[in-house]
Structure formats: C-alpha cells, structure tokens
PQR file with spaces between the fields and no chain letter, atoms N, CA, C, O and H, PARSE charges and radii, in Angstrom:
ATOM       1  N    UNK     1     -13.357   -5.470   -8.827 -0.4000 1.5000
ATOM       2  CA   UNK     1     -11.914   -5.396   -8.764 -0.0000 2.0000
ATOM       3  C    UNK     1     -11.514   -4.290   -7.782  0.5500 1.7000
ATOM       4  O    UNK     1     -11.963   -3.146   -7.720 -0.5500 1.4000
ATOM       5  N    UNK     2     -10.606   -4.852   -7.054 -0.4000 1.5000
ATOM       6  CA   UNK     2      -9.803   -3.745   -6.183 -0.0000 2.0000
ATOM       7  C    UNK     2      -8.735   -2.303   -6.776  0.5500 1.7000
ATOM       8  O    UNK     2      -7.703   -2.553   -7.399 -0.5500 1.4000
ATOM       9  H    UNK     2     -10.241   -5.781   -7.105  0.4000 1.0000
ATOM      10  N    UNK     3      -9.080   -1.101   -6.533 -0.4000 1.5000
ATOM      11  CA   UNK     3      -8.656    0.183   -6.913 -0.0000 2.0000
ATOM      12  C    UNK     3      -7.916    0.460   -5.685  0.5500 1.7000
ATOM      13  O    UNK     3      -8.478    0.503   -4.591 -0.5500 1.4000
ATOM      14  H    UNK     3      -9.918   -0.898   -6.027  0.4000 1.0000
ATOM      15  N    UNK     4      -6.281    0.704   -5.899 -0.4000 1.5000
ATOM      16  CA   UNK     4      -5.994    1.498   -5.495 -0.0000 2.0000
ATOM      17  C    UNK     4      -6.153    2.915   -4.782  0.5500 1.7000
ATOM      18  O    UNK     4      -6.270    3.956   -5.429 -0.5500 1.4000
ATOM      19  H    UNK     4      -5.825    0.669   -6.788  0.4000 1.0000
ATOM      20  N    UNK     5      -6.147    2.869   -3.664 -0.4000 1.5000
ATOM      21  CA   UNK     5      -6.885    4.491   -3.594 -0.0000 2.0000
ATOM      22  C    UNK     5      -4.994    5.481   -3.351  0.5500 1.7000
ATOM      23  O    UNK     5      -3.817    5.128   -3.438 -0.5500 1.4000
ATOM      24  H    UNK     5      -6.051    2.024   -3.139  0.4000 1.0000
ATOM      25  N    UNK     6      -5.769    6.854   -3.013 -0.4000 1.5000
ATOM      26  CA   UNK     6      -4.477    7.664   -2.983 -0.0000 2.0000
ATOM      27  C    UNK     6      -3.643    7.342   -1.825  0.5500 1.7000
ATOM      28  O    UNK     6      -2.417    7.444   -1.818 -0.5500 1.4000
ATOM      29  H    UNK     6      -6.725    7.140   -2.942  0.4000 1.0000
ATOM      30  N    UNK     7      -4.410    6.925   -0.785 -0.4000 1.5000
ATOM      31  CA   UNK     7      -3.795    6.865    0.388 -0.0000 2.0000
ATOM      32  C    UNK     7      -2.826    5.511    0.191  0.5500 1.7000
ATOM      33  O    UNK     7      -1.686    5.547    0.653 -0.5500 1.4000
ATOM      34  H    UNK     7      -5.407    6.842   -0.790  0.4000 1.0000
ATOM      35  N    UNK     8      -3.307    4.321   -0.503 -0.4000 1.5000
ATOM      36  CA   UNK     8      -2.292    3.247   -1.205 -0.0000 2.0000
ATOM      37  C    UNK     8      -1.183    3.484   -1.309  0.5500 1.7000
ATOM      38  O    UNK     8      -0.229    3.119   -0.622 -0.5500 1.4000
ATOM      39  H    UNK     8      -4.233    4.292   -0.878  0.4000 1.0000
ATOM      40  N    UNK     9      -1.270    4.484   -2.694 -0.4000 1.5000
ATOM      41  CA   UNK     9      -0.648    4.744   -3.457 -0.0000 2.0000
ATOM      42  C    UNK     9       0.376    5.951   -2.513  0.5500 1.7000
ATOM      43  O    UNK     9       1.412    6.193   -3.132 -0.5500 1.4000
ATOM      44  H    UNK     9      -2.045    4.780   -3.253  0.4000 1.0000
ATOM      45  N    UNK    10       0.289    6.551   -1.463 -0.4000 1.5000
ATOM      46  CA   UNK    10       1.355    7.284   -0.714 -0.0000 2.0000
ATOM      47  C    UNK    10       1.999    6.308   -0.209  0.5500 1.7000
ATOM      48  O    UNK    10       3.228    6.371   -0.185 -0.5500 1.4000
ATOM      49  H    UNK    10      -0.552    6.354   -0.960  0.4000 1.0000
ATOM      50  N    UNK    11       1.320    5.181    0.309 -0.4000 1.5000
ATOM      51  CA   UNK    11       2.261    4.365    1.274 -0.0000 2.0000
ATOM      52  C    UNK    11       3.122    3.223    0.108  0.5500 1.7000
ATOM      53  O    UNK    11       4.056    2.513    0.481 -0.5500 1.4000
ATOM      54  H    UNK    11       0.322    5.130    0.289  0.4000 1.0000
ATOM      55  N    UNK    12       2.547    3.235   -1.435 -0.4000 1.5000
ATOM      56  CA   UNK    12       3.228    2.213   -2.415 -0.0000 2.0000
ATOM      57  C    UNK    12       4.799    3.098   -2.399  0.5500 1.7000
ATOM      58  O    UNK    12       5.860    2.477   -2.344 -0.5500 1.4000
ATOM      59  H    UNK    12       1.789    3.812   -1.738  0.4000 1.0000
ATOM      60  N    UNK    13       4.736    4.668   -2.459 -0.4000 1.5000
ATOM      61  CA   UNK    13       5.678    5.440   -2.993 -0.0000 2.0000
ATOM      62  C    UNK    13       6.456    5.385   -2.003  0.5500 1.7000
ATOM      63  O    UNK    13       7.654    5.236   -2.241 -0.5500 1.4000
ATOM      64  H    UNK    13       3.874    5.172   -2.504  0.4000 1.0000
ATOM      65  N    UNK    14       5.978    5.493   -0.552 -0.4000 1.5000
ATOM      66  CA   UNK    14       7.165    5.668    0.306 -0.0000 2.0000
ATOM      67  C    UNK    14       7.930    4.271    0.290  0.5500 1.7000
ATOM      68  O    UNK    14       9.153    4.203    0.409 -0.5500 1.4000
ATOM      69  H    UNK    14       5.004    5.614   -0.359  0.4000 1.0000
ATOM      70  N    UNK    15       6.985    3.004    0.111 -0.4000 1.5000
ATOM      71  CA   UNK    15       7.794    1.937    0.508 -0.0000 2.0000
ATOM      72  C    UNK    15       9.133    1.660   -0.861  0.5500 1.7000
ATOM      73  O    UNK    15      10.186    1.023   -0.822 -0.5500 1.4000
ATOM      74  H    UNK    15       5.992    3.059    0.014  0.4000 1.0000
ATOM      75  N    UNK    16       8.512    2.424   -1.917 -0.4000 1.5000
ATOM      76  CA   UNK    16       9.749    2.096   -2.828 -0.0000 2.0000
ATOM      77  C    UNK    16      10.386    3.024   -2.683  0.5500 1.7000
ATOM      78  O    UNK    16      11.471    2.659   -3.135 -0.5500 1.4000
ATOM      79  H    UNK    16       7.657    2.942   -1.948  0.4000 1.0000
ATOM      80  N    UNK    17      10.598    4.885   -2.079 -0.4000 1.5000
ATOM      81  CA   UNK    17      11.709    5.267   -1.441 -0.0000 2.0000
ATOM      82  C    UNK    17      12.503    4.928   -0.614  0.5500 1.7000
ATOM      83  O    UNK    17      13.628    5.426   -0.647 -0.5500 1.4000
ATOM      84  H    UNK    17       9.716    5.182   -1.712  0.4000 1.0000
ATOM      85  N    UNK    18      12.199    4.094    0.258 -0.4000 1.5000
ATOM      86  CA   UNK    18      12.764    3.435    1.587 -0.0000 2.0000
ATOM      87  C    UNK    18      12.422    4.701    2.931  0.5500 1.7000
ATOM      88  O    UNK    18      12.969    4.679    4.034 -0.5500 1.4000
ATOM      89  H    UNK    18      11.285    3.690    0.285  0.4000 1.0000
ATOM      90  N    UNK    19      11.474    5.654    2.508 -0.4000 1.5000
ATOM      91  CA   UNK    19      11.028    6.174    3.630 -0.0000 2.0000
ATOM      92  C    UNK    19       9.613    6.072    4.447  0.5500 1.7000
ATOM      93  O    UNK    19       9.226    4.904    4.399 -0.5500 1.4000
ATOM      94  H    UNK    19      11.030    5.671    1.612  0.4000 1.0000
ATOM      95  N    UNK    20       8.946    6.691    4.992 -0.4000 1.5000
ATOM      96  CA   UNK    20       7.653    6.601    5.510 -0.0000 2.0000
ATOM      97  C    UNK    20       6.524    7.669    5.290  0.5500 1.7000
ATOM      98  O    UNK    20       6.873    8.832    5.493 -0.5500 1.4000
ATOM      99  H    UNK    20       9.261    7.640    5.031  0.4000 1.0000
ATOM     100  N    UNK    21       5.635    7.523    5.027 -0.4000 1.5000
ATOM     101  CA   UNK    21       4.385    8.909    4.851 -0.0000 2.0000
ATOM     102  C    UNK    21       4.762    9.940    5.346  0.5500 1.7000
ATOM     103  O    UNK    21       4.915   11.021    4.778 -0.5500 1.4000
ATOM     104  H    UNK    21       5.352    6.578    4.862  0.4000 1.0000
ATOM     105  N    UNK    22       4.986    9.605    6.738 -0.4000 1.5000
ATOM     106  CA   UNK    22       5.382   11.069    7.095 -0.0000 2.0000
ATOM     107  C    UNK    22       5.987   11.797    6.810  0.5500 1.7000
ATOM     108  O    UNK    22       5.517   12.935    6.802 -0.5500 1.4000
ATOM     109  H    UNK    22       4.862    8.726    7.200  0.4000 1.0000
ATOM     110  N    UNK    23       7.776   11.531    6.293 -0.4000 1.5000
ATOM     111  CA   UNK    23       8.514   11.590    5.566 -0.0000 2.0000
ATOM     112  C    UNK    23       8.370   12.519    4.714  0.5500 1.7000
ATOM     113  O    UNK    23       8.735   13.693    4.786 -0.5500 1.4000
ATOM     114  H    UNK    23       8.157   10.607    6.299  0.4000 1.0000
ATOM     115  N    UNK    24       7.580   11.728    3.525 -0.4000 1.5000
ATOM     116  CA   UNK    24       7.024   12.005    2.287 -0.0000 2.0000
ATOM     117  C    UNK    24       6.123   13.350    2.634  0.5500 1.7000
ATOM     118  O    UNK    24       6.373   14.303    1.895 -0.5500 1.4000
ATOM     119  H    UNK    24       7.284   10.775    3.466  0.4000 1.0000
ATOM     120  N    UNK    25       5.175   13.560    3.582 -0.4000 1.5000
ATOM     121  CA   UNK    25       4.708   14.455    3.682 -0.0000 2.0000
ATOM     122  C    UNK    25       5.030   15.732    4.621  0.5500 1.7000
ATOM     123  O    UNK    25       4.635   16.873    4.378 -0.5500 1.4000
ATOM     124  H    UNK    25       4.972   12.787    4.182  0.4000 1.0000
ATOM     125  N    UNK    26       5.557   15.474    5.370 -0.4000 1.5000
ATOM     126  CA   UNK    26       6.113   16.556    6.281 -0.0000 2.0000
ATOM     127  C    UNK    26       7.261   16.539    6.313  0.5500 1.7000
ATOM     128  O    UNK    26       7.636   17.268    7.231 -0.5500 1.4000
ATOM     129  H    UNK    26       5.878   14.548    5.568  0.4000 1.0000
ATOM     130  N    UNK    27       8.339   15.944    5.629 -0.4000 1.5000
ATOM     131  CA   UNK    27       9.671   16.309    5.780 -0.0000 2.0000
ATOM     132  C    UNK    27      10.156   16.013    6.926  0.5500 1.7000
ATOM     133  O    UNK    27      11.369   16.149    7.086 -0.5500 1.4000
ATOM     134  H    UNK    27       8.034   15.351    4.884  0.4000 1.0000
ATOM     135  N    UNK    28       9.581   15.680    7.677 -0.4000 1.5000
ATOM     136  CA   UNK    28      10.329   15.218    9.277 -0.0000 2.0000
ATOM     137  C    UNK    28      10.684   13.214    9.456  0.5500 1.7000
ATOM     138  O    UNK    28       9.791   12.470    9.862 -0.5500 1.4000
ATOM     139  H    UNK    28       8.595   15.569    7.547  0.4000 1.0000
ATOM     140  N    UNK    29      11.294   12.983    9.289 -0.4000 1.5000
ATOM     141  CA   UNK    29      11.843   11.597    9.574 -0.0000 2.0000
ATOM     142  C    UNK    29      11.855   11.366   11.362  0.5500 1.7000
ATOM     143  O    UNK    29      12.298   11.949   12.351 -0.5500 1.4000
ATOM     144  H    UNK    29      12.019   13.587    8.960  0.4000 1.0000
ATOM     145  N    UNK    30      10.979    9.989   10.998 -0.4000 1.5000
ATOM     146  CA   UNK    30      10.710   10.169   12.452 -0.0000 2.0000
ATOM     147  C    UNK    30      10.526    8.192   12.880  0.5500 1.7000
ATOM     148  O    UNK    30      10.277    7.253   12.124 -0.5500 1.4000
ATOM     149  H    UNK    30      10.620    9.515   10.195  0.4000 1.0000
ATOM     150  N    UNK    31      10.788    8.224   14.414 -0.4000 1.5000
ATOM     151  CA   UNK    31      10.249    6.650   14.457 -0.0000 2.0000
ATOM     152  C    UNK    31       8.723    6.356   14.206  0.5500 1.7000
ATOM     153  O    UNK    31       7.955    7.311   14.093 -0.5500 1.4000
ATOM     154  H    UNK    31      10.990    8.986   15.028  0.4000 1.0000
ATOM     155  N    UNK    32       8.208    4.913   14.106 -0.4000 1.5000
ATOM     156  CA   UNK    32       7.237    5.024   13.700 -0.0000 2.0000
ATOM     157  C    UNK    32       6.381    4.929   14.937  0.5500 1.7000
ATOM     158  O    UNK    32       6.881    4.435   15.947 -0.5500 1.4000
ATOM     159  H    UNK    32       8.832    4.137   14.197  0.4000 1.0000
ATOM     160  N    UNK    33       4.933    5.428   14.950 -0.4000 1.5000
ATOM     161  CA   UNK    33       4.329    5.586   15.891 -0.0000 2.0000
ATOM     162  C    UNK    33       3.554    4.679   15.654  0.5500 1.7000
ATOM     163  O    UNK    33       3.517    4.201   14.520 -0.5500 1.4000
ATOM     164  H    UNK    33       4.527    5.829   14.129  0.4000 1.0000
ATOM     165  N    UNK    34       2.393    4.016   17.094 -0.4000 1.5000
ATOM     166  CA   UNK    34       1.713    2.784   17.076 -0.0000 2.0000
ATOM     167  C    UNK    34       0.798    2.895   15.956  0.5500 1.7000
ATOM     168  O    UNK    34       0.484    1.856   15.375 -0.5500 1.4000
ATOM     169  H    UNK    34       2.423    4.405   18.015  0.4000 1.0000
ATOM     170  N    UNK    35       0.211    4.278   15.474 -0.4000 1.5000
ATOM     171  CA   UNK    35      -0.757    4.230   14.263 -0.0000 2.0000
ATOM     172  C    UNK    35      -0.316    4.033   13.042  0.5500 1.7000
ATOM     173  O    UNK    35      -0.771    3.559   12.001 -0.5500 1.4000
ATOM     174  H    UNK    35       0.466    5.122   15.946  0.4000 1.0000
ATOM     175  N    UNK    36       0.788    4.555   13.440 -0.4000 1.5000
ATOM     176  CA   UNK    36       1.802    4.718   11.786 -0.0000 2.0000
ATOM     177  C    UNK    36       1.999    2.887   11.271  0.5500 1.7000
ATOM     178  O    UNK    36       1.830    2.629   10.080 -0.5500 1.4000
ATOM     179  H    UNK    36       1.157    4.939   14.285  0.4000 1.0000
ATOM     180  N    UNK    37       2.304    1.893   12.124 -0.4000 1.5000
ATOM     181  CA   UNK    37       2.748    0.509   12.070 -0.0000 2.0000
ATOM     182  C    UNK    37       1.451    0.110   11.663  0.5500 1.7000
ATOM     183  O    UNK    37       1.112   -0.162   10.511 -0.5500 1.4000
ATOM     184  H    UNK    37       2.440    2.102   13.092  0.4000 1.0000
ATOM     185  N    UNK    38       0.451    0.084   13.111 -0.4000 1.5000
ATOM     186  CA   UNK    38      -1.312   -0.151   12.363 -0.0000 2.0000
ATOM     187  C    UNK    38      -1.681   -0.225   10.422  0.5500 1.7000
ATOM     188  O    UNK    38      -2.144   -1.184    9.805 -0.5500 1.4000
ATOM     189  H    UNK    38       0.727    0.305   14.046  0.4000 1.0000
ATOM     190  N    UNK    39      -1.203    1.369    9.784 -0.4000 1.5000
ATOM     191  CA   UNK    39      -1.332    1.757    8.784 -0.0000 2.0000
ATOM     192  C    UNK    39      -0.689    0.888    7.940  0.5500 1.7000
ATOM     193  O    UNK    39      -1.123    0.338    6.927 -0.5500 1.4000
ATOM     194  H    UNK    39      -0.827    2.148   10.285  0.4000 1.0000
ATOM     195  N    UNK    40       0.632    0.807    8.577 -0.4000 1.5000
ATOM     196  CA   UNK    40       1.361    0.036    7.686 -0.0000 2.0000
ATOM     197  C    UNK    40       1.001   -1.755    7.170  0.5500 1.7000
ATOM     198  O    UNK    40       0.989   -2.288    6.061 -0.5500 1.4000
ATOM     199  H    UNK    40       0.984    1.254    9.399  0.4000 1.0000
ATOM     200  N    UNK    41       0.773   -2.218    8.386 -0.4000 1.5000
ATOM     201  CA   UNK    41      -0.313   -3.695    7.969 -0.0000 2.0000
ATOM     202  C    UNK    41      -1.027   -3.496    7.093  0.5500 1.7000
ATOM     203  O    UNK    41      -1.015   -4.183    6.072 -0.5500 1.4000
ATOM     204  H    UNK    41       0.783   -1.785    9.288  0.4000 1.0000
ATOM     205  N    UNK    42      -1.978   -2.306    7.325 -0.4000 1.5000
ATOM     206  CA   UNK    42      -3.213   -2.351    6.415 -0.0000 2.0000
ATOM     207  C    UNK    42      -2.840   -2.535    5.275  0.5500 1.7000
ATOM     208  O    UNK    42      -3.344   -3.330    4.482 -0.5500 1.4000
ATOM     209  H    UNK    42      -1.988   -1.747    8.154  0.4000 1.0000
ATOM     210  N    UNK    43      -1.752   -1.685    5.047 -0.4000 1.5000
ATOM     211  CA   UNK    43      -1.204   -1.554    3.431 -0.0000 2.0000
ATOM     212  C    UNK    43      -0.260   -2.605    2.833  0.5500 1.7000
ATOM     213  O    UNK    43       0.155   -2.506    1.678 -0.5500 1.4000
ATOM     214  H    UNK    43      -1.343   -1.039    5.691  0.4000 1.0000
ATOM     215  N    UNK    44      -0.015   -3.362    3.448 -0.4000 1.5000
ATOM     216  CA   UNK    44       0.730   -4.703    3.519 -0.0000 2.0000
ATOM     217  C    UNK    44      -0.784   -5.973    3.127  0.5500 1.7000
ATOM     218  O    UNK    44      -0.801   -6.843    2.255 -0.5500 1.4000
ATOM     219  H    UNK    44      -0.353   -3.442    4.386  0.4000 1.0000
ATOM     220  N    UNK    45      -1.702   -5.675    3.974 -0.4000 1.5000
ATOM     221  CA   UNK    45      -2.655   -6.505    3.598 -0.0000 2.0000
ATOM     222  C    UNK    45      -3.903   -6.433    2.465  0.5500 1.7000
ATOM     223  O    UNK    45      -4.725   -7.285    2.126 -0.5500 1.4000
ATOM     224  H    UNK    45      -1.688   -4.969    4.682  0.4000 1.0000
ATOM     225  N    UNK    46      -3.589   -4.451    1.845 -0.4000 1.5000
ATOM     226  CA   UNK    46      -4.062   -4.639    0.874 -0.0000 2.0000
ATOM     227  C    UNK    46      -3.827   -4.796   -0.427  0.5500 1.7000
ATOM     228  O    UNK    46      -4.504   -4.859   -1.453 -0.5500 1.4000
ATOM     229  H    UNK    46      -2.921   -3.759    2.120  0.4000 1.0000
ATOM     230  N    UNK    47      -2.602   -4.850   -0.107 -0.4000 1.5000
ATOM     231  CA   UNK    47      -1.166   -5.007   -1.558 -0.0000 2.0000
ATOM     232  C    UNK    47      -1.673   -6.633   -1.573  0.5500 1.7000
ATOM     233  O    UNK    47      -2.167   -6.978   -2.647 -0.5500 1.4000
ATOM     234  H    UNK    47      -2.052   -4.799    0.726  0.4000 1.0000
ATOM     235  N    UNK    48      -1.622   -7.488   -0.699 -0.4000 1.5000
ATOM     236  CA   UNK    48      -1.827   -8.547   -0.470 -0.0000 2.0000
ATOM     237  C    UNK    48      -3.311   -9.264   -1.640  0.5500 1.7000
ATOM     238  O    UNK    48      -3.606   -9.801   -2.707 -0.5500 1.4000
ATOM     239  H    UNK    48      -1.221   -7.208    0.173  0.4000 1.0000
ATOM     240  N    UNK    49      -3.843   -8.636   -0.191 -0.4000 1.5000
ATOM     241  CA   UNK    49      -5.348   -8.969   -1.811 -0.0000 2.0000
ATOM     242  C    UNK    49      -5.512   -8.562   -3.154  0.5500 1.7000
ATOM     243  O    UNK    49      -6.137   -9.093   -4.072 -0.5500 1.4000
ATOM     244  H    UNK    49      -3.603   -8.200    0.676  0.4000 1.0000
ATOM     245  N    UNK    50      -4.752   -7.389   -3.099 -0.4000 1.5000
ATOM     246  CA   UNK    50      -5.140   -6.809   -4.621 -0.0000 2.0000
ATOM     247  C    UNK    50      -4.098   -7.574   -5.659  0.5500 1.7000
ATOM     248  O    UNK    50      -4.220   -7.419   -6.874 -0.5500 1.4000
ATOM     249  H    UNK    50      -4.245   -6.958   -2.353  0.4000 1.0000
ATOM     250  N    UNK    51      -3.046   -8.424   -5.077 -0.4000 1.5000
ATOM     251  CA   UNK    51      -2.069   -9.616   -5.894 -0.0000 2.0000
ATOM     252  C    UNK    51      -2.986  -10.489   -5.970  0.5500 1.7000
ATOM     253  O    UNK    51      -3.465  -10.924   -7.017 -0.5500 1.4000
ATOM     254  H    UNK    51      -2.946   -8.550   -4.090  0.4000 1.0000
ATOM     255  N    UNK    52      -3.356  -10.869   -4.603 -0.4000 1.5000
ATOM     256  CA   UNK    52      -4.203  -12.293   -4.636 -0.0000 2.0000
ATOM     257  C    UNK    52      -5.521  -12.370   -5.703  0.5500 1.7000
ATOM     258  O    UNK    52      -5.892  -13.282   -6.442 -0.5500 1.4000
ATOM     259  H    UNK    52      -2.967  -10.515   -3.753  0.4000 1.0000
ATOM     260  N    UNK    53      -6.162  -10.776   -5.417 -0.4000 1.5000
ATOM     261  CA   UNK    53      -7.319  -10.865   -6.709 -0.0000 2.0000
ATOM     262  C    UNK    53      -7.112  -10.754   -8.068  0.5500 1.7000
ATOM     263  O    UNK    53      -8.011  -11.037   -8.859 -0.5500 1.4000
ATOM     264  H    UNK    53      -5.861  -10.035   -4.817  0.4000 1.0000
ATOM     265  N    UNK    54      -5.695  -10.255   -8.533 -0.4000 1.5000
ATOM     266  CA   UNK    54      -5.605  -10.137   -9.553 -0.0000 2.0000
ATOM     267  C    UNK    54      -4.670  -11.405  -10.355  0.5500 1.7000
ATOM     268  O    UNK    54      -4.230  -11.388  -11.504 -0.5500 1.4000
ATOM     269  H    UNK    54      -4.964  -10.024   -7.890  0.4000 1.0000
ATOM     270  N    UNK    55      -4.564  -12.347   -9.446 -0.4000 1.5000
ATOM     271  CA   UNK    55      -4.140  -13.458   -9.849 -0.0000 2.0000
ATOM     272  C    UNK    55      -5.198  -14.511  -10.135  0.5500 1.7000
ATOM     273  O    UNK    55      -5.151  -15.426  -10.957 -0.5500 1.4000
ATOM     274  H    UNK    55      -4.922  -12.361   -8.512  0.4000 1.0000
ATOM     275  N    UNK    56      -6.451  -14.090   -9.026 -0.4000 1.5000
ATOM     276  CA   UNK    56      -7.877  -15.083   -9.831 -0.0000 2.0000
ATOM     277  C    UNK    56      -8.560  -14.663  -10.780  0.5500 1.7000
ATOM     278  O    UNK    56      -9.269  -15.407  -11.457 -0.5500 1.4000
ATOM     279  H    UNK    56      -6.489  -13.347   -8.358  0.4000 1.0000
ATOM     280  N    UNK    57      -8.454  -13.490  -10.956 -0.4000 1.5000
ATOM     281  CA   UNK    57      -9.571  -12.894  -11.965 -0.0000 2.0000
ATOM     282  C    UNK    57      -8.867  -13.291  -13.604  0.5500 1.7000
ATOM     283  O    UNK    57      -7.653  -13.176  -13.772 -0.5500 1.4000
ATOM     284  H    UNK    57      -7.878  -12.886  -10.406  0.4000 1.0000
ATOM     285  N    UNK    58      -9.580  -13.652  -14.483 -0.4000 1.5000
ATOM     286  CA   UNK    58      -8.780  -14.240  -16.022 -0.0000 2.0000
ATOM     287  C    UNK    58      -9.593  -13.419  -16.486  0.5500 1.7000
ATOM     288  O    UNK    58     -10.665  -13.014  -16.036 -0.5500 1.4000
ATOM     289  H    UNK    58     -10.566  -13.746  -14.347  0.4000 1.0000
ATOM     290  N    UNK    59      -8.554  -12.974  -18.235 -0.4000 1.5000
ATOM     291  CA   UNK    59      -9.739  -12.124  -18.885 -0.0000 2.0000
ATOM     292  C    UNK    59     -10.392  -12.568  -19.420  0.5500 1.7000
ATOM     293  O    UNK    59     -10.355  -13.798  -19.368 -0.5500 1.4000
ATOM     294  H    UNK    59      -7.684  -13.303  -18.600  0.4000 1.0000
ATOM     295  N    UNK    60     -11.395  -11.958  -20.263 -0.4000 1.5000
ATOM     296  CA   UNK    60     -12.402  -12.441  -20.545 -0.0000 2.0000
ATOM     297  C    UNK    60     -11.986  -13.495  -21.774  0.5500 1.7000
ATOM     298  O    UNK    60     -10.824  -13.601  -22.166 -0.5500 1.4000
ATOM     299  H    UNK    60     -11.426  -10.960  -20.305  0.4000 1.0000
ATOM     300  N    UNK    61     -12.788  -14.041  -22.169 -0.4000 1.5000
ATOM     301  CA   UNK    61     -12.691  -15.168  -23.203 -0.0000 2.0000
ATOM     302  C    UNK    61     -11.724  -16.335  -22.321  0.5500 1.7000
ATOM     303  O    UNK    61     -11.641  -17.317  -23.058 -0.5500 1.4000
ATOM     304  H    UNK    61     -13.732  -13.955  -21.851  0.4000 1.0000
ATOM     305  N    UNK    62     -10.979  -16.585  -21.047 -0.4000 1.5000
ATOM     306  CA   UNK    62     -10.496  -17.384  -20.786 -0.0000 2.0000
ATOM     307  C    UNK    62     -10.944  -18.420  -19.347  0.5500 1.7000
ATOM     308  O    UNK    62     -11.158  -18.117  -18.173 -0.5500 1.4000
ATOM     309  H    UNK    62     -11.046  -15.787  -20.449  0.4000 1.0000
ATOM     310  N    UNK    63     -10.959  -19.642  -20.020 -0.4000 1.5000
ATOM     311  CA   UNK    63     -11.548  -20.568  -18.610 -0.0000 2.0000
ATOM     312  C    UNK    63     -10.428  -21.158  -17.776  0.5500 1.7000
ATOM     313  O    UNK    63     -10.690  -21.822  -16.773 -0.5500 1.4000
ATOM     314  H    UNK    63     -10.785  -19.888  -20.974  0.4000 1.0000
C-alpha cells in the first residue's frame, strides 16, 4: 500500500489552503517556477494512484 510521505502531505496542505509550498514555507508568495509545476504533477499523480489503489485493494474477508 501507498504511504503518504511528508513531502505529500506539504503539497496535500497547501493545495487545501489555496497556496503553494513555498508559501507555506517561506512566507514569500511567488509565481510558480518550472520545478515548482514539475512537483506539482508529481503530486497530482500520486494523489492519483494512491485513490486508484485504494479503490482496488478490499479488506480482508471480502471477494
């Protein structure tokens, strides 16, 4: 099963503030930079799987 890591979990918090990591961490509001967007897919695509896996996996006792 897929775990959340911390770095997730900064980019889960900013996206439900409506701000960005950086934001969140340095206090500076800023446009986003080409790595910053990069990052942001990632975390878009691992929100992604970790729905998608936790929609196949059944608990136990169930077929």
């Amino acid at each position: 099963m897929l775990e959340p890591t911390a770095a997730y979990a900064r980019f889960e918090l900013a996206e439900r503030l409506g701000t960005t990591v950086r934001a969140l961490l340095s206090g500076q509001p800023g446009p986003l930079t080409a790595m910053e967007e990069y990052l942001w897919q990632r975390f878009w695509a691992a929100r992604a799987r970790i729905a998608q896996q936790n929609r196949t996996i059944k608990p136990s006792g169930q077929r």
